[in-house]
C-alpha positions in Angstrom: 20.8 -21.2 -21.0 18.7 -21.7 -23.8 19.6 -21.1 -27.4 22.8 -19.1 -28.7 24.1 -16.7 -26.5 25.3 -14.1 -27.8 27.2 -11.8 -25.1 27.4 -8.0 -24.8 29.8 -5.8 -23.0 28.7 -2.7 -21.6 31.2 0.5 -21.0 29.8 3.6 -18.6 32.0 6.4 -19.3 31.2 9.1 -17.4 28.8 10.4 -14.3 25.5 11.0 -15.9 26.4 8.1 -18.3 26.5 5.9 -15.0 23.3 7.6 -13.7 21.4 6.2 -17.1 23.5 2.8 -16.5 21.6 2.3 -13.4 18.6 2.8 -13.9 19.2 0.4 -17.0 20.7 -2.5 -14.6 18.5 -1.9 -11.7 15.5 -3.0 -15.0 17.2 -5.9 -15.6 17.8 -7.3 -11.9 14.2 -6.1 -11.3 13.5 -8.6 -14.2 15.9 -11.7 -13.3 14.0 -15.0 -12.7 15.3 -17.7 -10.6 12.4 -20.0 -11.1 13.5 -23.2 -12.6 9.6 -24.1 -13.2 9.2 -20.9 -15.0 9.2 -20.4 -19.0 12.4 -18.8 -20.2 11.5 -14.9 -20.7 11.3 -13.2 -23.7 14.9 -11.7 -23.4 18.0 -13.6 -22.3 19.7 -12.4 -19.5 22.7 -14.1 -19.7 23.2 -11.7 -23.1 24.2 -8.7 -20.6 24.8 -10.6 -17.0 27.8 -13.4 -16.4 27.7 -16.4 -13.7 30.2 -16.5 -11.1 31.6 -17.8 -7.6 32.9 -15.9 -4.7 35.8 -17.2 -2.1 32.9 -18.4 -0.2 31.6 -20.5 -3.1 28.5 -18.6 -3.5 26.9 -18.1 -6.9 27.0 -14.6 -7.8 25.2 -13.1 -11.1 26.6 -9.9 -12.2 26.6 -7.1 -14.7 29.3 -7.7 -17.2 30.3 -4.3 -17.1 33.0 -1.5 -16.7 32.2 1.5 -15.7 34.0 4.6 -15.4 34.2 7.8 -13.0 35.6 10.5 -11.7 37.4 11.0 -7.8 34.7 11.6 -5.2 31.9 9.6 -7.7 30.9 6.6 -5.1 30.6 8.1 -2.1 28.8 5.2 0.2 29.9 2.7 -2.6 33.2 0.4 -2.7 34.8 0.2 -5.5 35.8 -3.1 -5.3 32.1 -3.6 -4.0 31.5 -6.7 -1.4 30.9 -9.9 -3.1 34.5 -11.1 -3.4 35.2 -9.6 0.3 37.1 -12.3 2.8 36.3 -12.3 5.9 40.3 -12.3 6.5 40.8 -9.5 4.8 42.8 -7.6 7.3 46.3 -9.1 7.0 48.3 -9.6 9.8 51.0 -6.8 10.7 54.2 -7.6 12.1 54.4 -4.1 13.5 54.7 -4.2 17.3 54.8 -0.7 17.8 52.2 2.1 18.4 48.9 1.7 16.2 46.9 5.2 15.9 43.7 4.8 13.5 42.2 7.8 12.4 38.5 7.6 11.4 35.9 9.5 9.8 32.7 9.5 9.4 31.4 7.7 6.1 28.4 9.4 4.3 24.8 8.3 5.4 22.8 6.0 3.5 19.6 6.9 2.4 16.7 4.5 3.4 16.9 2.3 -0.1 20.4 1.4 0.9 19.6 1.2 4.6 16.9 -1.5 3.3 19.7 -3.3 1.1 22.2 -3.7 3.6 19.7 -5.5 5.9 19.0 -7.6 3.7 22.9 -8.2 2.6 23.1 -9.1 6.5 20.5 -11.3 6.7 17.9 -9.0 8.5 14.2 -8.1 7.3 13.3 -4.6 6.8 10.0 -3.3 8.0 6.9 -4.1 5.6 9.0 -6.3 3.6 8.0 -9.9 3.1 10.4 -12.5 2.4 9.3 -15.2 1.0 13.1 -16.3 -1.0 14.5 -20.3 0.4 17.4 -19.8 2.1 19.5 -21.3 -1.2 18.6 -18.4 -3.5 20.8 -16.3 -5.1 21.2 -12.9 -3.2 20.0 -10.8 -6.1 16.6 -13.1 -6.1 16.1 -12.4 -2.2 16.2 -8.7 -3.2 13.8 -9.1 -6.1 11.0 -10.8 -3.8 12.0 -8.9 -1.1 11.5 -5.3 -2.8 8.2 -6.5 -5.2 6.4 -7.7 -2.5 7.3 -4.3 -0.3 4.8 -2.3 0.1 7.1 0.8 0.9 8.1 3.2 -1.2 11.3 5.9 -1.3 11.1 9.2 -2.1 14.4 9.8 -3.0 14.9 12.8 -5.0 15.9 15.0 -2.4 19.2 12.3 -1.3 20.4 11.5 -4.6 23.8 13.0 -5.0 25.5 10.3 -7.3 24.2 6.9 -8.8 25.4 5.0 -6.5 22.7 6.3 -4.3 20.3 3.5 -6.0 21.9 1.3 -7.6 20.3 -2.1 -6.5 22.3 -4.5 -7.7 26.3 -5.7 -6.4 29.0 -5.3 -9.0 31.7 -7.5 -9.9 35.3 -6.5 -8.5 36.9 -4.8 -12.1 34.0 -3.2 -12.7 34.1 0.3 -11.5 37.1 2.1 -12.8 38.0 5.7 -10.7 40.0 8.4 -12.7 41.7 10.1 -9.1 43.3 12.9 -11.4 39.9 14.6 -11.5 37.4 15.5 -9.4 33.7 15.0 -9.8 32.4 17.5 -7.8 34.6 21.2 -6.3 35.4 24.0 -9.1 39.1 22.5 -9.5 40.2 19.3 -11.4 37.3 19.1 -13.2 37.3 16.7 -16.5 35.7 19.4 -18.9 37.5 19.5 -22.1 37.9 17.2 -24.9 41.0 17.5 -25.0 41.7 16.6 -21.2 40.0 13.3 -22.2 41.8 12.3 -24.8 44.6 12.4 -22.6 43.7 10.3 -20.0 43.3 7.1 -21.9 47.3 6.0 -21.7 49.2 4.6 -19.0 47.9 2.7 -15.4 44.2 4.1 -16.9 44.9 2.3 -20.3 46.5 -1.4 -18.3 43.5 -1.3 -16.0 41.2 -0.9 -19.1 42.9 -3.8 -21.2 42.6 -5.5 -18.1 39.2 -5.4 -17.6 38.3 -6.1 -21.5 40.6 -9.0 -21.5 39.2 -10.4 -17.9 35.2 -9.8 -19.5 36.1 -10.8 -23.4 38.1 -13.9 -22.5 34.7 -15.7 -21.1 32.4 -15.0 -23.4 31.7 -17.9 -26.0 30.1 -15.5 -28.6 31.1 -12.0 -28.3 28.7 -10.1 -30.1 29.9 -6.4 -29.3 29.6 -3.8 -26.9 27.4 -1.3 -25.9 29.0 1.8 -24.7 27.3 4.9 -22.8 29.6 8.0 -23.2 28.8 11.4 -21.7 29.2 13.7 -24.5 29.1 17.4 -22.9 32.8 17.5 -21.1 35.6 15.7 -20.8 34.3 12.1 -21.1 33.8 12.6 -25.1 37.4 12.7 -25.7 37.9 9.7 -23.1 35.0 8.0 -25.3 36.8 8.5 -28.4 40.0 6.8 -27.3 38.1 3.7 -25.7 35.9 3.3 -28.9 39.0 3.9 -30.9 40.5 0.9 -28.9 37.4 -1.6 -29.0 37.7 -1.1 -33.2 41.4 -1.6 -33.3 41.2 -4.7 -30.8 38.1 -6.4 -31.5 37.4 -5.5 -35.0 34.2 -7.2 -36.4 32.1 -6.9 -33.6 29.5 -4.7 -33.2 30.0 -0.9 -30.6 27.0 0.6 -30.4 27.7 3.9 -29.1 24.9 6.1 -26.8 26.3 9.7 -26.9 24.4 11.1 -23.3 23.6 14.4 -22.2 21.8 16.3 -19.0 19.2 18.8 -19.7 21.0 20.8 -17.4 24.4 20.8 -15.8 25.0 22.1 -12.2 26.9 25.7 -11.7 27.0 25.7 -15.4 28.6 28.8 -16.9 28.1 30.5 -20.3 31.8 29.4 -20.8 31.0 26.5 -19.9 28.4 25.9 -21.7 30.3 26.8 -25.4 32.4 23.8 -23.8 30.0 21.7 -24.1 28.7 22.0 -27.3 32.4 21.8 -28.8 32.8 18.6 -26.7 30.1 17.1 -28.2 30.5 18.3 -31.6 34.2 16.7 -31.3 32.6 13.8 -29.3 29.9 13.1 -32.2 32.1 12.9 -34.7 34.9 10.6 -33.2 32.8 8.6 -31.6 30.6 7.6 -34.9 33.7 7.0 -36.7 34.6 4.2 -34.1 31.7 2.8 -33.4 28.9 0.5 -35.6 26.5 3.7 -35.1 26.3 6.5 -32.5 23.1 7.7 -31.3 22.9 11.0 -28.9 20.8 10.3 -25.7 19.0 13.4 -24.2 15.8 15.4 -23.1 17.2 18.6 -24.2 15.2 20.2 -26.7 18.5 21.9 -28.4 22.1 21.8 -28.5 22.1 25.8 -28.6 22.6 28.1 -25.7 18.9 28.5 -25.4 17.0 25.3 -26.9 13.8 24.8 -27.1 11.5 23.2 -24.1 12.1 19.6 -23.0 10.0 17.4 -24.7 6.5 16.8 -23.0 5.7 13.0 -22.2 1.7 13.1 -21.4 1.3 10.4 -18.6 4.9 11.8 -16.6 5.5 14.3 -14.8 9.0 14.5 -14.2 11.5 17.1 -13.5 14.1 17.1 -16.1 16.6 18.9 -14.7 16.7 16.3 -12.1 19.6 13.6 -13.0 17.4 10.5 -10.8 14.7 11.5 -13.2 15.8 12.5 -16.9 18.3 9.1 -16.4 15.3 7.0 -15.2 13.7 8.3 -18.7 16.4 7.4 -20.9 17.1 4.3 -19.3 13.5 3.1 -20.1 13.9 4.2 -23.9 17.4 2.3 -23.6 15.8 -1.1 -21.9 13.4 -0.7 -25.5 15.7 0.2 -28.0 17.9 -2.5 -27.5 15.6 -5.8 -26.9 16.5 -6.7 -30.7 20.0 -7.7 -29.9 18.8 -8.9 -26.3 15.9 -11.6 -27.7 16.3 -15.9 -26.5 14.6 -16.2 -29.7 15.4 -14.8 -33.4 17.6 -12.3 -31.9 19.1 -9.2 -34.5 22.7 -9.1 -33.9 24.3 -5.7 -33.2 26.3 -5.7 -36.7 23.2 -6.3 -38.1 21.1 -4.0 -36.5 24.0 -1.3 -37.1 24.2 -2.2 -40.8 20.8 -1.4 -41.3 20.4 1.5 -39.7 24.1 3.4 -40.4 23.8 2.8 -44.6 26.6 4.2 -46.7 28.1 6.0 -44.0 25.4 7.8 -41.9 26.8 6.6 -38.7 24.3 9.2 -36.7 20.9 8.2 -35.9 18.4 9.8 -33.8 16.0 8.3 -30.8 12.4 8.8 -30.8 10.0 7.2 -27.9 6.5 7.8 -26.5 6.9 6.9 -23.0 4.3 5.2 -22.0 2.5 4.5 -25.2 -0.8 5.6 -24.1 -3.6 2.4 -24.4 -6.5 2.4 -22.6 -7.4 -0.5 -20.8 -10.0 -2.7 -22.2 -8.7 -1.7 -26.4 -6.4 -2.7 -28.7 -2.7 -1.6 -30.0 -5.0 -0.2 -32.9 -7.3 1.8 -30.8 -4.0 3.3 -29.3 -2.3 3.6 -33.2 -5.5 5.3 -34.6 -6.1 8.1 -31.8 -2.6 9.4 -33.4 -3.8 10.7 -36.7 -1.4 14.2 -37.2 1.3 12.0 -36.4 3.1 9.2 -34.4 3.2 9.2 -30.8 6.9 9.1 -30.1 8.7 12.4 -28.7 12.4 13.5 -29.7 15.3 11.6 -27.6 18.2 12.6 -29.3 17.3 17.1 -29.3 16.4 16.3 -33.3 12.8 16.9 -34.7 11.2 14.1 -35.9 11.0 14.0 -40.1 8.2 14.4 -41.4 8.1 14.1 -45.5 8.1 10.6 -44.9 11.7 10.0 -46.6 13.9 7.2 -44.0 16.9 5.6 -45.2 16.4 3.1 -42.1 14.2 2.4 -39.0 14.3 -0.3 -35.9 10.7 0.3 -34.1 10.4 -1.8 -30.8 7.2 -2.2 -28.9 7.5 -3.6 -25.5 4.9 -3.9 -22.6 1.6 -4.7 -24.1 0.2 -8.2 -23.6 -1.0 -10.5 -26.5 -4.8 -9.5 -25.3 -3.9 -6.2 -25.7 -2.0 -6.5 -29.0 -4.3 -7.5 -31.9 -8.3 -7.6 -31.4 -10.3 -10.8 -31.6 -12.1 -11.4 -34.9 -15.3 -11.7 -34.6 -17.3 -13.3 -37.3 -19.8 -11.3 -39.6 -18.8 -8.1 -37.3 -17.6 -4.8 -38.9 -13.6 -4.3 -38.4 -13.8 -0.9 -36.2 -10.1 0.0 -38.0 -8.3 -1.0 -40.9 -5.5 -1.9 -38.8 -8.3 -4.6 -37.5 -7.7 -6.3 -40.7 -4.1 -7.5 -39.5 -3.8 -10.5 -37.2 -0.3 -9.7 -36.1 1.3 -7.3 -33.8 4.4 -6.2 -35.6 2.2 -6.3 -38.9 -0.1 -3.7 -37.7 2.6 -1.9 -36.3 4.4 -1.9 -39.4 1.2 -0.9 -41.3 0.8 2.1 -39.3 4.4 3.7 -39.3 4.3 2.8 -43.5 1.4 5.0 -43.3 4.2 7.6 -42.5 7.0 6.8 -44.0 6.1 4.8 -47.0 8.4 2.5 -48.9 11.2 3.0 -45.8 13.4 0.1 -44.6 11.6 -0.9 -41.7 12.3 -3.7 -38.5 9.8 -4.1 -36.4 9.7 -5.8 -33.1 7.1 -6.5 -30.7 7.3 -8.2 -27.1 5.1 -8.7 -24.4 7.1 -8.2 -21.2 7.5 -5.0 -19.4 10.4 -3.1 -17.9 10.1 -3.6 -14.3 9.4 -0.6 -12.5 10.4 -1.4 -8.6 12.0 0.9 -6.6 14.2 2.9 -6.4 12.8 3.6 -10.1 11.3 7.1 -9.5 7.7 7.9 -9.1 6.5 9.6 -12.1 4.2 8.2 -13.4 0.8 9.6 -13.6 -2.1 8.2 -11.7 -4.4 7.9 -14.5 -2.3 4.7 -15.4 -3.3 1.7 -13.8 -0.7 -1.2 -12.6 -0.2 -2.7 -16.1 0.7 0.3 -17.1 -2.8 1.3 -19.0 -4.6 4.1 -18.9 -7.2 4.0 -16.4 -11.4 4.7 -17.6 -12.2 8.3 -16.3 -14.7 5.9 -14.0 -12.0 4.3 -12.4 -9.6 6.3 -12.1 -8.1 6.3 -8.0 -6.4 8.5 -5.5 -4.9 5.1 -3.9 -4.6 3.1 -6.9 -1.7 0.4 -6.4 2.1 1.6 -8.2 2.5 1.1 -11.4 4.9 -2.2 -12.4 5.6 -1.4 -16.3 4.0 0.7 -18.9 4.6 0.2 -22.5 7.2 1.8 -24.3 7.2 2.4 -28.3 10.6 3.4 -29.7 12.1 4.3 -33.2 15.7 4.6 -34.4 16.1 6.5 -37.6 18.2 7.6 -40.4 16.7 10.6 -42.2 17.4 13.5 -43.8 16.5 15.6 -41.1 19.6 14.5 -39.5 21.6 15.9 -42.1 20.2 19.3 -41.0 20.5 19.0 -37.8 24.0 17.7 -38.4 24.8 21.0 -40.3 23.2 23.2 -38.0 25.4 21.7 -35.1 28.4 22.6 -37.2 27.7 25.8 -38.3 26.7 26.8 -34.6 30.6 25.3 -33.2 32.3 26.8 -36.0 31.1 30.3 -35.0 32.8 29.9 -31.3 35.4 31.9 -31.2 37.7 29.4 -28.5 40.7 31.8 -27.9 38.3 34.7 -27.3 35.9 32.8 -24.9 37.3 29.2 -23.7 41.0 29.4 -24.1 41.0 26.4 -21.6 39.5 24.5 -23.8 42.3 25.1 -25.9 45.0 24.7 -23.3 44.9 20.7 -23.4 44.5 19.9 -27.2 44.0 19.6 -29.8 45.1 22.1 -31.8 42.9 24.3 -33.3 43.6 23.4 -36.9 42.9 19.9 -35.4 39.3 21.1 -34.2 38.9 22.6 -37.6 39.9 19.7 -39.4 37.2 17.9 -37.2 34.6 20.2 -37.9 34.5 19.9 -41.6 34.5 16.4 -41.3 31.3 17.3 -39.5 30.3 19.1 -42.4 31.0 16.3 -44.7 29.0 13.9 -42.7 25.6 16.2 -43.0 26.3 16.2 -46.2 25.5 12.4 -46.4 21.7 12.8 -45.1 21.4 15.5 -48.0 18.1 14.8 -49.9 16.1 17.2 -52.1 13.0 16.5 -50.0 14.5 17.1 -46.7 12.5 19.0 -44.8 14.2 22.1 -43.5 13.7 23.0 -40.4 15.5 25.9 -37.3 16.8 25.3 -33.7 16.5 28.0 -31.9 20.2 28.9 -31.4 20.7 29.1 -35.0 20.8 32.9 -35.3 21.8 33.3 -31.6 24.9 35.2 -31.1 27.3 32.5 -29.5 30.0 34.9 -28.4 28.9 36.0 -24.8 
């Protein structure tokens, strides 16, 4: 290990929360080195991973990680997984009587896990290479194993839960099942806030404490945790009692909360639906007030009954009603978003990074990314920044529009993905600068000129790195084909039918603080505050809180726009805003 280490623990609460926690870990395996000869990477592993050693004695590296789900969530996955399994593990029985086993039929495995579990049993899968010594670590036998694969999986169509591609084994208290709800069937369904709330008490509160204490008590330098919450049903109020619990237990350390939401939710009802805007109105609020900042996740292009289209990424195409998809998007934006606090070298520590985003109490920011950054090969980060002169390339992540009188109380931009020869061009002397941007030798200094140029006189961090996210299967396959393996964009003259998958693209992303937020904020509170609950989601009612609690909640909601007010904020409508919310 190299340097300080400064370790993070992650929390998944909820199913679409675990489908974005992933695709995030399946990025980082994909990414592990085992190389000894090899340079350290950019970003330290050990930061999100822990060492350990099975019964067996064998070196394991896992996810330091709890994650959280519903009855029916893991289907083909155990939830004690199978690193720690002994090969004794069926105890002898003194019972000399009868034995009568009853059997059934465990769900089939697509072809990714097929794949995985032949290589967990020692076996080769067709058109895999392995090229791994027999002392590696299992995770780098699946690494070279799967990069230098030539096959492919088309999974969309066997996808029914995360588990379905997760690459990666988890440690024994990671995964955490809540059996008194189901996560699929129209009964016992976890889709109130209030239902939430009161789940976290009891075994369910033990088995947490547990798990924190287990994690926490092995880390040298605790620098926080990062937390993904679903914020459309039940989970929010479940996310609100956790994050009240990290603040009240490990006070001083940094929760960075990532509120997440599906563009679409399956055998969704219009009752259902008012549900889920009052969850994550109540989710918003609660979970900001615990947490360093709180930052909503989603493609949506609303939080209204009927919001406006997804937002359009150029060089994608991706269904986004499709969970393996929108999550694979998000995770991406995630992987970028939080390299700050993830660095070997002159790392931003999560207080810090929340301190200067979340000032004088605007605990809400908003996620912006352009995904990939489109830069052709054979140019320059320049090139790429001047093509963009209406505006900056990024796309709404969080369902907020993007501000746009240049007013920001604070900003973390990352850039990841483009290599130095991509990053600043050569000077050549007695030659004309094509750009002014060309006048500026470093990365983050022309990036930095070129977001001023938009929001002049803002706070600003910028950060710049070189390496990719690794995009190996089961990462979905939506990229277009005029990007070429390095994740630039082909010349119209070389553009190819069977060009070769693409490994990483770069990804620019921006966390703000602005007064459009403030709007947005409003907005959100005017639109729950016209639901009429008794009227048209009584259950929602039926397991707290209280009405006059929900109330309460909601002019706290009010209060917090108020924060973001400015008298150049730029007004602008979602499309719900005059939409009758009473069907």
């Amino acid at each position: 290990m190299s340097g300080l280490c400064r370790e993070i623990i992650t929390l998944q609460l909820g199913h679409y929360s675990n489908f974005v926690g992933t695709h995030w870990w399946n990025l980082q395996d994909a990414s592990l080195c085992y190389d000894l000869d090899m340079p350290p990477g950019e970003l330290q592993s050990d930061v999100m991973f822990r060492e350990g050693v099975t019964l067996g004695g064998q070196v394991t590296y896992t996810p330091r990680l709890i994650a959280m789900d519903l009855k029916g969530s893991l289907l083909t996955l155990r939830q004690e997984g199978i690193l720690y399994k002994s090969e004794n593990d069926a105890s002898a029985s003194s019972w000399e009587g009868e034995v009568i086993s009853h059997k059934h039929t465990p769900p089939t495995k697509n072809s990714f896990l097929q794949d995985l579990d032949k290589l967990d049993n020692g076996e080769i899968p067709s058109e895999v290479n392995l090229h791994s010594s027999q002392q590696a670590k299992h995770s780098e036998t699946v690494n070279s194993s799967i990069e230098q694969s030539k096959k492919t999986y088309s999974l969309e169509g066997s996808v029914k839960v995360w588990s379905d591609f997760l690459r990666l084994h988890l440690h024994p208290r990671t995964i955490s099942v809540i059996h008194q709800y189901n996560h699929d069937g129209e009964s016992g369904r976890l889709e109130t806030f209030g239902q939430g709330e009161g789940l976290c008490k009891g075994p369910l509160l033990d088995e947490l404490e547990d798990k924190l204490h287990f994690f926490t008590e092995e880390c040298d330098y605790l620098q926080g945790f990062q937390v993904l919450c679903d914020v459309s049903d039940g989970f929010s109020g479940l996310g609100t009692k956790v994050t009240e619990l990290l603040q009240d237990s490990y006070g001083g350390r940094g929760i960075l909360t990532w509120g997440l939401s599906p563009v679409s939710h399956p055998k969704s009802t219009p009752m259902r639906e008012h549900c889920h805007l009052m969850n994550f109105a109540l989710g918003m609020l609660h979970l900001a007030n615990h947490s360093s900042f709180f930052c909503p996740l989603t493609l949506r292009g609303g939080l209204g009954p009927r919001p406006d289209p997804v937002p359009e990424f150029p060089y994608l195409s991706y269904d986004p009603t499709l969970w393996y998809h929108s999550s694979a998007l998000l995770a991406l934006a995630l992987d970028t978003m939080t390299v700050p606090y993830r660095l070997r070298q002159h790392s931003t520590p999560m207080w810090q990074m929340a301190d200067a985003l979340a000032v004088c109490g605007r605990k809400v920011v908003s996620a912006y990314g352009a995904i990939p950054l489109p830069v052709v090969h054979g140019t320059y980060l320049s090139d790429a920044l001047d093509a963009f002169t209406d505006g900056l390339p990024w796309k709404p992540l969080s369902a907020c529009p993007e501000q746009h009188n240049g007013i920001c109380y604070g900003q973390s931009v990352t850039l990841r993905g483009l290599e130095k020869q991509c990053l600043v061009r050569p000077h050549v002397p007695s030659s004309q600068p094509s750009s002014v941007l060309d006048y500026i030798s470093n990365e983050e200094d022309i990036l930095a000129s070129c977001i001023q140029s938009h929001y002049p006189a803002s706070p600003m961090a910028v950060q710049c790195v070189s390496s990719a996210s690794k995009l190996t299967p089961p990462f979905p396959q939506i990229i277009s084909k005029s990007v070429n393996p390095q994740g630039l964009l082909w010349n119209v003259q070389t553009i190819s039918a069977a060009a070769p998958p693409v490994m990483g693209i770069p990804v620019l992303t921006s966390l703000q603080s602005t007064p459009t937020l403030g709007t947005w904020l409003s907005q959100l509170q005017t639109t729950a505050s016209r639901l009429d609950l008794r009227r048209i989601a009584p259950s929602f009612l039926a397991h707290g809180p209280e009405l006059s609690d929900i109330q309460e909640a909601l002019e706290q909601l009010r209060v917090l726009a108020q924060n973001y007010c400015s008298d150049n904020s730029s007004k602008f409508s979602l499309s719900s805003e005059d939409d009758d919310n009473d069907d």
